[in-house]
N, C-alpha and C positions, 0 to 999 in steps of 0.2 A: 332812595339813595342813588348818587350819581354812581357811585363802581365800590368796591371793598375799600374797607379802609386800611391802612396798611399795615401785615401783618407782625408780628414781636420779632424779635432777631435775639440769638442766645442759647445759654441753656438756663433750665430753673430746674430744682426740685432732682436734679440727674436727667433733667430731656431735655432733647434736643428743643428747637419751637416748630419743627415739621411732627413730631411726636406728640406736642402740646394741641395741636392744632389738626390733628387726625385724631386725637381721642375729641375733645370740643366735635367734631364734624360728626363722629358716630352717637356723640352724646344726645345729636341735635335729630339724627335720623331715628333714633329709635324711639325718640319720643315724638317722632311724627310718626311712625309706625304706631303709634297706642295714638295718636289724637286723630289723626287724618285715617286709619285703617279700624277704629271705634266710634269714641264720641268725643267731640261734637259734628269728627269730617273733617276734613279739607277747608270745605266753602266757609264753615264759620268757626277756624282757628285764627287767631292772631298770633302775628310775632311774639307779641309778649307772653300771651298763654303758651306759645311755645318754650320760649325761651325758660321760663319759669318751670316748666316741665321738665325741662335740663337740666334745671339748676345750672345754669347760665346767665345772662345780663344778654339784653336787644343790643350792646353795643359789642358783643361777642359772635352776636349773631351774624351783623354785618360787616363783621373779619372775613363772616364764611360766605353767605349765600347774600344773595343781593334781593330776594324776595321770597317768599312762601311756593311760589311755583316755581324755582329753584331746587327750594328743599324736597316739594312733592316730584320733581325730575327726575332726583338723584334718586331717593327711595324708590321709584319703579324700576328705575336699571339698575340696582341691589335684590330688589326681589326676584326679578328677570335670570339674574346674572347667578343666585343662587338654584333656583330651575335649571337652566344650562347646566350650571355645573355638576348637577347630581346625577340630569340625561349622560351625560362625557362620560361619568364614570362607570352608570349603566352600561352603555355602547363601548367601552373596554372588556366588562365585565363578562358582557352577552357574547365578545365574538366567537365567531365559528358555530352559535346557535341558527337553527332552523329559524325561517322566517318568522313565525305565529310566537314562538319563545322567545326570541329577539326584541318582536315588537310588546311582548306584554313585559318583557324587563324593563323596556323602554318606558312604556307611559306608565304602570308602575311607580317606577323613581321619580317621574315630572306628576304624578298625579299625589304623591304623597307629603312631596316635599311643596309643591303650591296650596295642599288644603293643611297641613301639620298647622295651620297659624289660620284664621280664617281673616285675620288682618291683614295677611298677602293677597289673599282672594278680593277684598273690597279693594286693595293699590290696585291691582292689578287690570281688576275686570268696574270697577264702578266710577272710584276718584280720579280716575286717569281722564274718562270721559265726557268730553265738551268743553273744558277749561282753557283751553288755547289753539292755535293753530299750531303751534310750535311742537305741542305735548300731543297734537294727534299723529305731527310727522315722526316724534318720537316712537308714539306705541306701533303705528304701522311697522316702521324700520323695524321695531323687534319681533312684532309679528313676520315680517319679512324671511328674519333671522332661523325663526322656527319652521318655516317653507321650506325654505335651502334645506336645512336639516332632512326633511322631510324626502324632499324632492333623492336629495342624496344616497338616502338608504335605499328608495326605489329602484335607481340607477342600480347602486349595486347586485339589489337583489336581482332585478332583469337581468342584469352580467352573469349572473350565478343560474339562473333559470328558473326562479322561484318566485318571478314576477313578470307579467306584460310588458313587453319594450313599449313605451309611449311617452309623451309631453306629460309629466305629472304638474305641471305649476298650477293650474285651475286645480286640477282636485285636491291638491296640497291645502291651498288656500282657501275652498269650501271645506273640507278636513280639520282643520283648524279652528275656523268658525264653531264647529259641534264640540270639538275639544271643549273651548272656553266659556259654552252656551251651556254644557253638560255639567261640568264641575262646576261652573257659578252655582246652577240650579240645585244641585246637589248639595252643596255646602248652606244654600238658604233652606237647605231643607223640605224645598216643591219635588224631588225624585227619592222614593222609596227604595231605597237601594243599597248596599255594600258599598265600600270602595273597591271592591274588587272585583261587582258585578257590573260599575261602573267603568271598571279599567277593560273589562273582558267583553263588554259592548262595543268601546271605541277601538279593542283590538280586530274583532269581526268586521265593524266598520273599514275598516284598514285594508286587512284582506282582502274586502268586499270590490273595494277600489284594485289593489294593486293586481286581483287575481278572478277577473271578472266573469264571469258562468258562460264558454264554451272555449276559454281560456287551457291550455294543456301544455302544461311545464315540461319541461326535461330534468334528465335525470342529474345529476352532477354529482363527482368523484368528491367525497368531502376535503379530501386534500386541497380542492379546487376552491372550498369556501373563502381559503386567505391566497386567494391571486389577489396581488395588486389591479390589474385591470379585465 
């Protein structure tokens, strides 16, 4: 298809057609979620086998998405963006906690809420993988996303004295790496393990980095946890 075709104008039924056309949009991702994050995959779904999954029409399809790696786009920064947001609320929830409880509220929240579906796990960490140039600049950026995050709490906590003042970007970013290489393996079933023994490994991993062996914190007034800087 050369671009969307264009979309209804009106209401129907009591909706609006931005109404109509964001349930159509979620109808279409969540049965990419069951086709592209099960079987048959990504690489051997068709528009129509999608579309059909919808209970949709292909000519409904290209109101919304102009291709199948399109649809596979939007789906990973849905799953992305539901992670994020469970960490946010974590990292409200945890503040003023001690570093080590901070960070295992942390990954916790992103480790439950990325394995609760192991259909997020395969968007996330497999079908994403080699499909485009476009969809690698994508997943980087959100990896990106997860660094900063990362990098952030560092910061903070060094401010606090419960961490090494240093450059955390490299080890953010090798950090991350063992994140999505641990829970992938995990959830295939190659790591004999909890989820909790798994969360309480990449927490000591954390530590291990931010609070390294001849390393000696200071004390800090708890009052001092919530300075701004």
């Amino acid at each position: 298809m050369a671009g969307r075709l264009k979309a209804p104008t009106g209401r129907y039924g009591g909706k609006s057609a931005e109404q109509r056309q964001a349930e159509r949009r979620g109808r279409f991702l969540d049965a990419a979620l069951q086709l592209f994050g099960d079987t048959p995959g990504y690489r051997a779904t068709t528009v129509a086998a999608l579309s059909e999954a919808a209970g949709l029409s292909t000519r409904q399809f290209y109101e919304e998405f102009r291709s199948l790696e399109d649809v596979l786009a939007a789906l990973h920064l849905q799953v992305n963006d539901w992670a994020e947001e469970a960490v946010l609320v974590a990292l409200k929830t945890a503040e003023g906690l001690p570093l080590a409880e901070r960070s295992t509220a942390i990954f916790h929240a992103y480790a439950a809420n990325v394995t609760v579906d192991p259909r997020r796990i395969r968007i996330t960490f497999v079908e994403i993988i080699g499909v485009s140039a476009r969809l690698e600049e994508q997943r980087l950026a959100r990896r990106a996303r997860w660094i900063n995050l990362i990098c952030a709490e560092a910061r903070a906590a060094a401010q606090r004295g419960e961490a090494a003042r240093r450059d955390y970007r490299i080890a953010a970013a090798a950090f991350i790496g063992s994140v999505n290489g641990l829970l992938h393996d995990w959830s295939a079933g190659w790591v004999d393990a909890t989820l909790d023994e798994v969360v309480e490994e990449l927490v000591r991993q954390l530590l291990g980095i931010m609070q390294p062996p001849g390393w000696r914190g200071r004390a800090v007034p708890r009052d001092a946890l919530f300075d701004e800087d």
